[in-house]
N, C-alpha and C positions, 0 to 999 in steps of 0.2 A: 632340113628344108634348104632349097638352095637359092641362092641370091637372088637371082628374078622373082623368086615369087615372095621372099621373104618383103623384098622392096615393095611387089604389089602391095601388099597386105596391110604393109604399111599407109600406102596412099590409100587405100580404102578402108582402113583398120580406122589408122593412127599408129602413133607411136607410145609406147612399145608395143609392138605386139606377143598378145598373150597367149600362152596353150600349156592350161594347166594350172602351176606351180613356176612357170618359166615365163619369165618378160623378157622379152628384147628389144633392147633402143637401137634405132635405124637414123645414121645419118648419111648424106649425098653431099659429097662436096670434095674439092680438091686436096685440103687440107684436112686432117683428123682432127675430132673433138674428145674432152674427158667427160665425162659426167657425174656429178658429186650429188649429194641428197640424203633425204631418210635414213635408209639404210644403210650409213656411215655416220650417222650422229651429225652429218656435215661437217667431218674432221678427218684428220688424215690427208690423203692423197688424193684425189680426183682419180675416178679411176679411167683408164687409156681405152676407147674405142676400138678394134681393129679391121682393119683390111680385110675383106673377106669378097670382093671383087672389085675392078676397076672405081675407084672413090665413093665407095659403097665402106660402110663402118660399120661395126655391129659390138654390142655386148649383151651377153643375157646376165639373166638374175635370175635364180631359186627363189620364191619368197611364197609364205604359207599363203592361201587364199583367198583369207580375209583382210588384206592387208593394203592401208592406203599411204601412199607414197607422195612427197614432193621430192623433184629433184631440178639440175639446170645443166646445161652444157658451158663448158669453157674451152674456149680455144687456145692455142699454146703460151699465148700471155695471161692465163687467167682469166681474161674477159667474160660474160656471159654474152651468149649465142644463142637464139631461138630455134629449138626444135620446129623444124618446118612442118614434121609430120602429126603434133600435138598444136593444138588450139587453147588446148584446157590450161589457164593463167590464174596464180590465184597472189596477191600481194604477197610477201613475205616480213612484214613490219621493218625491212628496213629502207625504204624508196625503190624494190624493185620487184622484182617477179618471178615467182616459183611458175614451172610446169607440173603437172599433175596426174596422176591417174591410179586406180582403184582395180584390186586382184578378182577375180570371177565373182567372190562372197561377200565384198565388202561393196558400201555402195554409203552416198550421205545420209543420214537421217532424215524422212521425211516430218519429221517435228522442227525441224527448223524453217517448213514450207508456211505460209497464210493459208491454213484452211477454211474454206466455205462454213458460214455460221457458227461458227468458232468467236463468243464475247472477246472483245480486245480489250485489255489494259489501256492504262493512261499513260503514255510517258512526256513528264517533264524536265527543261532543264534551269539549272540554277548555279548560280558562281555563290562560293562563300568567301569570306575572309579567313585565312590562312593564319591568321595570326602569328605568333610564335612557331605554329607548329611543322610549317610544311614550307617548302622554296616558294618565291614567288608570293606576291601579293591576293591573288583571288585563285580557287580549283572550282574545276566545273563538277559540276554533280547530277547526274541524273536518275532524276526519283520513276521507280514506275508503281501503279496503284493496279492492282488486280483489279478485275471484274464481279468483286462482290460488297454490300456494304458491311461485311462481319471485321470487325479486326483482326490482324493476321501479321506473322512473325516476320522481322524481316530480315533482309541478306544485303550484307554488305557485299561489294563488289569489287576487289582492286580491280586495276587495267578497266574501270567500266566502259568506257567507250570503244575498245578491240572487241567486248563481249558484248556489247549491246551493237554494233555495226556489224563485224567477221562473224561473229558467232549468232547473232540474232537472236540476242538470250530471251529476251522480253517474249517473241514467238514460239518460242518453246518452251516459256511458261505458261502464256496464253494456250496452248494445246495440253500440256501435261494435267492443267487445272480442271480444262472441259472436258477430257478425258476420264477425270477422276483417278488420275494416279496420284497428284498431290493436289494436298491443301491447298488453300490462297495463300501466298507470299508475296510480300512487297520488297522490289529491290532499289536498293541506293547502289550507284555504279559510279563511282570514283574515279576521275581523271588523275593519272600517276603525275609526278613530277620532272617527266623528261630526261635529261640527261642527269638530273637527280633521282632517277628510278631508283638503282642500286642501294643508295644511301638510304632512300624512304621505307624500302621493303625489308633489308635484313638486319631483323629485331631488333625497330626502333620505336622508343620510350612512347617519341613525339608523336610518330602516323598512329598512333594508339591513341592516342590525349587526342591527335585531331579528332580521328572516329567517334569518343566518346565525348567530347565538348564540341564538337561543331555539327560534325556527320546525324550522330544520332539526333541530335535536337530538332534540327531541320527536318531529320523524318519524323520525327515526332508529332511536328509542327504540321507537317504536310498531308502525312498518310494514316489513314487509321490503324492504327499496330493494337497489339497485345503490351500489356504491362511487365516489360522484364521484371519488377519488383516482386509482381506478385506468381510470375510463371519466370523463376530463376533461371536465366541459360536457354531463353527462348527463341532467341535470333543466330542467326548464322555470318558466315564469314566463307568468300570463297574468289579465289585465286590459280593462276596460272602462272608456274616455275618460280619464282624468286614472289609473284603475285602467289603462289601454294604457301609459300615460306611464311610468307608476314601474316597469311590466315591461318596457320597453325600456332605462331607465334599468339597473336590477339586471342584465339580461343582460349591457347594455356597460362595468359596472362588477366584476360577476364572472364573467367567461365561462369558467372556469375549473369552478366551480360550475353554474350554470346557463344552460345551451349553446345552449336551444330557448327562443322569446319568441313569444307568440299575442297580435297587441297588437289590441284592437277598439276601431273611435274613439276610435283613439289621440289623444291635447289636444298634442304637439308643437307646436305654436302658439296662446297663446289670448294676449288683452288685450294684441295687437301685439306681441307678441315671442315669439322664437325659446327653447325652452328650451335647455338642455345638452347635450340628445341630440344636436342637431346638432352641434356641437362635439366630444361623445365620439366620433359616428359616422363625423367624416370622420376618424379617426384611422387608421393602420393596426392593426389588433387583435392583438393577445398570441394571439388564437385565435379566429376566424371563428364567427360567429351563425349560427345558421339562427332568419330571423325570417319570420313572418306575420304580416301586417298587413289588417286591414279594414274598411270602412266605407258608412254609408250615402251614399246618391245625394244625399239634400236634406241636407247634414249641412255646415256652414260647417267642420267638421274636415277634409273632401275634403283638400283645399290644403294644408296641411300634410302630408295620408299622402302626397303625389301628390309633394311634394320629399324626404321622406325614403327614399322609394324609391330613387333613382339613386343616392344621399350613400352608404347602406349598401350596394349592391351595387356600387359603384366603390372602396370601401373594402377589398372580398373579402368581404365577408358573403354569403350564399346567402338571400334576401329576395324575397317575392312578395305581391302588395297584390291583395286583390278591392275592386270597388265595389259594390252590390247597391241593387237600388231599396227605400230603407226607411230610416227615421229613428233617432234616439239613443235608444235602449230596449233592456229585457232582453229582449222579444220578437227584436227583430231580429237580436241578440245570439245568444240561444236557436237561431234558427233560419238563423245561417250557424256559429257554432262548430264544428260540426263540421268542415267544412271544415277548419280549421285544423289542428283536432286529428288530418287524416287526414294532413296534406299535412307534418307535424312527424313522427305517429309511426305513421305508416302503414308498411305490411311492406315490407322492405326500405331502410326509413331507418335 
């Protein structure tokens, strides 16, 4: 294809333009941009634009079809740059802004849309006291209540507010429910501890002891639930990357309590070692997991979901891992959870 038209295509397209299996990002400007994203893990090098007429840039990308991508331009200081010929912006959790776009087969999940007559849940919010267990004096919590008055298992939620705002977990329960692919669930969604993230999520005693002396009672209080006493391991845990880790962690530490774990890029391995999960999970268990696990394709997490697969399911746990083309984001996130949540509490589990 040759420059002029590649350019048109672009102004009428966007950016990149796609044909196929092949994207190509179009930049116009005097100077050259890199472009970093997905498919690099957002590591390494930025990769270099080129000349390919008068301040006219280009790079393509091979990438399978289903495959949804964030990425950003930087100019020769690193800086981030707006793709003029993309509009599509989506936050990146850390104060700035991913550009976006999605391969011929891939597209968002329409369960994360407000469908027409579709019962809504309730969502509320609440501050608890932290007590001993967490940074800070009060965490925010937000309870959501299904649309039915039966009681019904619930799901904790690290990161709850990314998942209840980016992901709009709550509507895509309210759809999965009216659909009848799962049960009614109620979710608690947990405000992390900030720049105490890290500490709170990898496999720690306390954000357990919160969950189980603060978290749960509140829901207990609040929502109508099932009786973990008497339906052993009936509530869930579910988390995204280091939020995967601490809900594999809480499964394997109360499975008595919480039975079901939906872990997404999952962090089971970062900064060259192994966490505890491994450890906890070749144990034999007091009482068997049903876990799901998932993760993107360009994701250096792969490797680690790829060994804790066999570890738990040779243990007895009942454990099943997808890989999807798409990188560590709450879009990606957004748009395989469900899965998870069908293949946990879908009809007849």
């Amino acid at each position: 294809m040759d420059a002029i038209t590649l350019e048109k295509r672009a102004r009428a397209e966007g950016s990149p333009v796609i044909d196929g299996e092949e994207a190509t990002f179009v930049w116009r400007g005097r100077k050259p941009v890199s472009v970093a994203g997905d498919f690099q893990d957002w590591s390494g090098e930025p990769i270099p634009l080129k000349e390919v007429a008068p301040r006219l840039w280009t790079h393509t990308l091979t990438l399978p079809r289903d495959t949804y991508v964030e990425y950003a331009f930087l100019d020769a200081k690193g800086q981030r740059v707006r793709d003029a010929f993309n509009s599509r912006l989506t936050p990146n959790g850390f104060g700035d802004f991913n550009h976006y776009f999605h391969m011929p087969e891939s597209g968002p999940t329409p369960l994360s849309r407000r469908q027409r007559d579709v019962p809504r849940g309730l969502v509320s919010r609440h501050l608890v006291e932290t007590q001993e267990f967490c940074v800070g004096r009060k965490r925010a919590v937000f309870l959501y209540a299904p649309p039915t008055s039966e009681p019904c298992p619930l799901v904790v939620v690290f990161d709850g507010p990314d998942y209840l705002r980016r992901a709009k977990l709550h509507t895509l329960v309210d759809n999965l429910i009216a659909q009848g692919r799962i049960r009614p669930i109620a979710l608690a969604m947990v405000a992390n501890g900030g720049h105490a993230r890290t500490v709170e999520y990898t496999c720690s005693e306390a954000t357990l002891a919160f969950l189980l002396r603060i978290v749960l009672p509140l829901a207990r209080k609040e929502l109508n639930l099932l009786d973990e006493k008497r339906e052993p391991g009936v509530h869930g845990v579910l988390g995204a990357s280091l939020g995967g880790l601490i809900s594999l962690y809480t499964g394997l530490r109360a499975p008595e309590v919480f039975g079901h774990v939906l872990s997404q890029s999952g962090a089971f391995s970062v900064w060259d070692r192994d966490f505890v999960v491994f450890d906890l999970a070749r144990r034999a268990p007091s009482r068997p997991l049903d876990v799901w696990m998932d993760c993107g394709h360009f994701e250096a997490l792969v490797e680690g979901n790829e060994r804790m697969l066999p570890v738990l399911q040779s243990s007895g746990h009942r454990a099943e891992y997808r890989e999807y083309h798409g990188g560590h984001n709450y879009s990606a996130w957004r748009d395989d959870v469900w899965r998870g949540l069908e293949w946990l509490y879908g009809p007849g589990r």
